[in-house]
N, C-alpha and C positions, 0 to 999 in steps of 0.2 A: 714606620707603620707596622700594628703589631697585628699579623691574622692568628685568630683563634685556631687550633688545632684540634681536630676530633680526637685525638688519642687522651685529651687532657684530662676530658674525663674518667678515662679508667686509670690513665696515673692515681687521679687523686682516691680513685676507689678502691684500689691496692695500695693505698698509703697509708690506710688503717685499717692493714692488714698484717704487713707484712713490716718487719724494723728496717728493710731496704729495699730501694727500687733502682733497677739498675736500667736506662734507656741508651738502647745502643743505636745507629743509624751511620749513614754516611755522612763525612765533613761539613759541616753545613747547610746540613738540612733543617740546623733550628734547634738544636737541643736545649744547648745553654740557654735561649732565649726564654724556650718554651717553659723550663724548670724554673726562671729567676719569676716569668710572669706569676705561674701558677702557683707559687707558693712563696711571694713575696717577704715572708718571714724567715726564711731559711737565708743564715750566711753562706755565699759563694766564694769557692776557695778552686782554683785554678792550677791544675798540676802542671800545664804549660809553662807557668811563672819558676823561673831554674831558680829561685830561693824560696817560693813554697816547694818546691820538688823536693830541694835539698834538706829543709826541714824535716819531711814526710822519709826520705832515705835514709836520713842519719839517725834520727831521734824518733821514728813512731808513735812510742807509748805518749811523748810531750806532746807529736803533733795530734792524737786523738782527744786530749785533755782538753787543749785550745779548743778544739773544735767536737763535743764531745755527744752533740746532737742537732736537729733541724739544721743539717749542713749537704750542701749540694757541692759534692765532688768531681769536677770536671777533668775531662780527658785521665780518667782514674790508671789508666793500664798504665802511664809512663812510668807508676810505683810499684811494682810488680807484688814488693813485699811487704806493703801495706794490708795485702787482705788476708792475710793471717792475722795480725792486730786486730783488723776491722772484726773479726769471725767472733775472736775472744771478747773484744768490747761488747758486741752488742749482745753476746750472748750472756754476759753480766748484766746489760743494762734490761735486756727481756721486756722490752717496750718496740711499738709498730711507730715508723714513720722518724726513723731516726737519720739517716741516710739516703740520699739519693746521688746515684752516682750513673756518668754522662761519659761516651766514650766511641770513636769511632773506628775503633777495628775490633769487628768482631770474634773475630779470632785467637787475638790475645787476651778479650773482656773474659770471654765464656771461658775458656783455660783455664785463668783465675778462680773464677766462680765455680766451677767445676769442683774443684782445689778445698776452694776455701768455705764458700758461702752456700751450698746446694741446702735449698732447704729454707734458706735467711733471705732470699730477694723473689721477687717476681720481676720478670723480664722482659722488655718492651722494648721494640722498633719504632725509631721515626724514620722516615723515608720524606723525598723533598714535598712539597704542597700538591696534596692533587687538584686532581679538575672540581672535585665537590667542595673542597675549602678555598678553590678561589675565586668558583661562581657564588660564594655567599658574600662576596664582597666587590663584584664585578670585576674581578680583575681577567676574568677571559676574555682572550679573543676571538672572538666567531669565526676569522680566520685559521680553521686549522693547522693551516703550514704552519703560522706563526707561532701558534701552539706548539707544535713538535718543536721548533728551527730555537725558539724562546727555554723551552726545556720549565722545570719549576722548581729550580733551587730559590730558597727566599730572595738571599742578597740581592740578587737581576731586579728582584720588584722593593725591593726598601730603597734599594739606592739606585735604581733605573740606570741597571747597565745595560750594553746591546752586548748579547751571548759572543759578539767577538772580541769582546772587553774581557770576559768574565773566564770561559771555557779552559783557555788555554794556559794562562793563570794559574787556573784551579788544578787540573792536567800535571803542569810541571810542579807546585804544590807537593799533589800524592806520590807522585816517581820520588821526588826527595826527602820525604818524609816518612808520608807513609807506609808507600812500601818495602822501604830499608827497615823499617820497624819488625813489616812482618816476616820478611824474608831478603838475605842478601843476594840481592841479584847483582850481578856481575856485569854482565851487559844493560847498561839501562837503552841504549838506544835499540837494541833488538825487544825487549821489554813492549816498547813507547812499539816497535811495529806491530807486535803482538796486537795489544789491544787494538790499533786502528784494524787489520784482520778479523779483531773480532767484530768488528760495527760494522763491516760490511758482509760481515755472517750473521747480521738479524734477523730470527726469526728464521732460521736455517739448524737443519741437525746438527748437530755437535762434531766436528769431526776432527777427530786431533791429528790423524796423520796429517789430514790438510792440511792445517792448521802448521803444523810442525815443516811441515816438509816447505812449507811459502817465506816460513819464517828461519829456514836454515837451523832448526833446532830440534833435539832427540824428542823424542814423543812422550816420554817420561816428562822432559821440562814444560811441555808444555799442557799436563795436566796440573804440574805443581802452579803452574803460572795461573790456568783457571780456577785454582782455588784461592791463590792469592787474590784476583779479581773478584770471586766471590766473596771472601772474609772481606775487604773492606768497600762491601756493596755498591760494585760498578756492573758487575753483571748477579745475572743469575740463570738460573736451569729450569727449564719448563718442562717435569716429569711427562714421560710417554702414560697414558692408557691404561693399567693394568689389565683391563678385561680384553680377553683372545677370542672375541667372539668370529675372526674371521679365520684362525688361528697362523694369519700372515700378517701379523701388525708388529709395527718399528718399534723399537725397543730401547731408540737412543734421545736421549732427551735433545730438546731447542733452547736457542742461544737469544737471553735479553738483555737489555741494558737497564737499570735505573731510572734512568732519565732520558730522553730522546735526545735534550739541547745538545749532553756530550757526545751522544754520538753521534750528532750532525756536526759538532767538532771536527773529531775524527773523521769525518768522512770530508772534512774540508770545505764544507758549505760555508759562505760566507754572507748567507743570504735566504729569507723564504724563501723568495722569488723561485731561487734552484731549483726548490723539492718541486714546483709543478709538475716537471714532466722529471724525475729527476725516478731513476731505474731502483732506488732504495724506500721510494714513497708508499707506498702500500706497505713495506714491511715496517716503515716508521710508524704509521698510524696504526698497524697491527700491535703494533710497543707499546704505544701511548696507551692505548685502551684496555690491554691485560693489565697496564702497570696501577692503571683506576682500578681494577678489583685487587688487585695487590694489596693497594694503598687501602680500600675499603675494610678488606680484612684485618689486616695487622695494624690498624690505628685504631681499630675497636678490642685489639688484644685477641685475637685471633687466629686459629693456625689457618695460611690461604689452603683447602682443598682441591686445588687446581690439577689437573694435567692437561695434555692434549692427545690426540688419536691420529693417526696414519696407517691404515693399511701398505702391503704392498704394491698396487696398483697407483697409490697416490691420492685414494679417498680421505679427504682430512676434517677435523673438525679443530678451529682453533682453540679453542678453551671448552674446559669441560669442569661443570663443580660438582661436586657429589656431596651429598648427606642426606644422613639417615631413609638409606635405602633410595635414594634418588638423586637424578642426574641432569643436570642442566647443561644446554649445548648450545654453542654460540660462537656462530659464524664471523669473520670481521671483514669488510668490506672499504676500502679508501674511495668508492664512486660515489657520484652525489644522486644516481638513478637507479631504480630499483629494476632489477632483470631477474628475470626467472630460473638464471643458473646462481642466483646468490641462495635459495633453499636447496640444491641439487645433491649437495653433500648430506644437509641435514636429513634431507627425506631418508637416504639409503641409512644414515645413521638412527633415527628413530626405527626401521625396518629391523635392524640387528640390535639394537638397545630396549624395545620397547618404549622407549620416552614419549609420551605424549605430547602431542602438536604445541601444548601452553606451554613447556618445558624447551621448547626451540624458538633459537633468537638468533636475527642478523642485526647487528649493530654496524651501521652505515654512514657515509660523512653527508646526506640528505637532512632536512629540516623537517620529515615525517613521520609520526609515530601510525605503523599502520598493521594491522591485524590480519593476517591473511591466510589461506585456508590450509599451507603450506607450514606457517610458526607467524611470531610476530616479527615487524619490521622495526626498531629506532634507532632514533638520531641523536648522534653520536653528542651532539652540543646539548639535548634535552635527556641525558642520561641521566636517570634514577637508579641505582642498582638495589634500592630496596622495591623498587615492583618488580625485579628480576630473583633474587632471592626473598621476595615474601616473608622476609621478616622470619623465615626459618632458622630452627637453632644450628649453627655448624659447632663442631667438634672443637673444642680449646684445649688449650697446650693442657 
């Protein structure tokens, strides 16, 4: 079963644009799929395959002859020294849409590119399926746990695995693969604790002493360790605030995951059931619902304008989007009833921001969309995020 991808559109709109398009994302989340659907013309050539690899190593200039346009180059990075060739081809060929190339550590793509092609590709994330591309084809479940505990890497829904099939698989996978790619870690089982550490610091400050100190390792490694987590997008950093308007506001970014299913993984769940009453459930649903505007942004080609705000008292606001001179702030709630300390943050926040009441939103696990004299109320299941950003232009890369 093939779900449509909102990003497809702007591949194909940068496709006759630019001689390459290069989509990068985590393992899995559809890449290859999404390139063989959207431009069924293009021959697909697989650098995984260790005798295309080998051709592409030994012999370049033959293996770009063979393939010398409309070709989708998957898992590209394993060639490192291909994209010197690539640079020189297409800049002989001086034609849009020759190239598409698929890769999931971003770390070593962008190196490359940096390198070789700055200038020759536009550049695009896939991230797994969100909640907008799978309510267009029912694939949600009104159950939130399940949502979280389900997570939305494609494969779980093409081939109806249960997340305890799939996770842990997928998990040992990246430790043997992909992260020896990007960095030789030594210890992979102190590694594999690391990241569980980090999923049970969701939605929690950054804090590497901790961090270091839980996991018996220098502090130093364990910022290299959260960039390797970053490049091959398992986590990511929720920038603090810029504006001092209290001039005691936190300065140290928050810790998300990708995907919620993995890090109900890691957190050993083996069940929705658990997250009911389960002491990480509020900051899982806090996940799922930044990672939908994550997902909103960057699949329409988009830089996400995110941070978040904390004072030092503990005043917080979970998300905040900015553009063009304006600010949107938006509370995240896991209850299914609406109380009157779910605006309490935002008021004192529109007091020091100026933001107007239509500019604050709590987003709640409730079934009502309700307008109130405080900001607006919705539900999390009936999320539109274009009545929340209005159709505003934000900033691109």
């Amino acid at each position: 079963m093939y779900i449509p991808r909102t990003i497809e559109k702007k591949i194909k709109e940068l496709s006759l644009k630019y001689p390459v398009i290069t989509l990068t994302g985590p393992r899995q989340s559809g890449k290859s799929t999404l390139l063989q659907k959207s431009f069924p013309d293009y021959a697909y050539v697989s650098l995984e395959d260790p005798d295309i690899r080998l051709f592409a190593e030994e012999d370049p200039r033959s293996f770009l002859e063979t393939y010398p346009e409309k070709t989708i180059l998957d898992e590209v990075q394993r060639v490192p020294s291909l994209f010197s060739y690539l640079q020189t081809h297409v800049d002989r060929q001086n034609r849009e849409g020759l190239y598409l190339l698929a890769g999931s550590h971003n770390f070593l793509l962008m190196q490359k590119i940096s390198q070789s092609l700055a200038g020759r590709t536009a550049i695009l994330k896939l991230l797994p399926f969100s909640h907008e591309e799978m309510r267009t084809v029912s694939l949600v479940d009104p159950n939130t746990d399940i949502e979280i505990f389900n997570g939305s890497y494609p494969r779980l829904y093409d081939k109806k695995i249960f997340p305890t099939d799939f996770y842990p698989y997928y998990l040992q996978t990246y430790i043997e693969r992909d992260v020896q790619q990007i960095k030789n870690i030594g210890n992979l089982n102190k590694f594999v604790r690391f990241i569980k550490l980090c999923a049970g610091r969701i939605g929690q400050l950054l804090n590497l002493s901790s961090l270091a100190n839980d996991c018996d390792i220098a502090v130093s490694t364990a910022q290299q360790w959260i960039s390797v987590l970053e490049a091959s997008y398992v986590i990511y950093l929720l920038p603090p605030n810029h504006k001092n308007y209290s001039k005691r506001v936190v300065k140290t970014p928050k810790l998300y995951f990708h995907d919620t299913g993995l890090a109900c993984s890691l957190l050993s769940l083996t069940s929705s059931e658990q997250l009911i009453n389960h002491y990480h459930r509020g900051a899982l649903f806090e996940n799922l619902v930044i990672n939908e505007f994550f997902k909103f942004f960057t699949h329409r080609g988009m830089v996400p304008p995110f941070s978040f705000w904390r004072d030092k008292t503990g005043n917080e606001i979970d998300l905040i989007i900015e553009f063009n001179n304006r600010s949107i702030a938006i509370e995240i709630k896991s209850g299914k009833t609406l109380t009157p300390q779910y605006f309490s943050n935002l008021k004192k926040w529109s007091k020091l921001s100026e933001t107007p009441i239509n500019d604050l939103f709590v987003i709640y696990n409730g079934n009502q969309n309700i307008k109130t004299a405080n900001g607006n109320l919705l539900a999390w299941q009936k999320l539109n995020i274009n009545t929340i950003v209005k159709q505003a232009e934000v900033n691109r890369p």
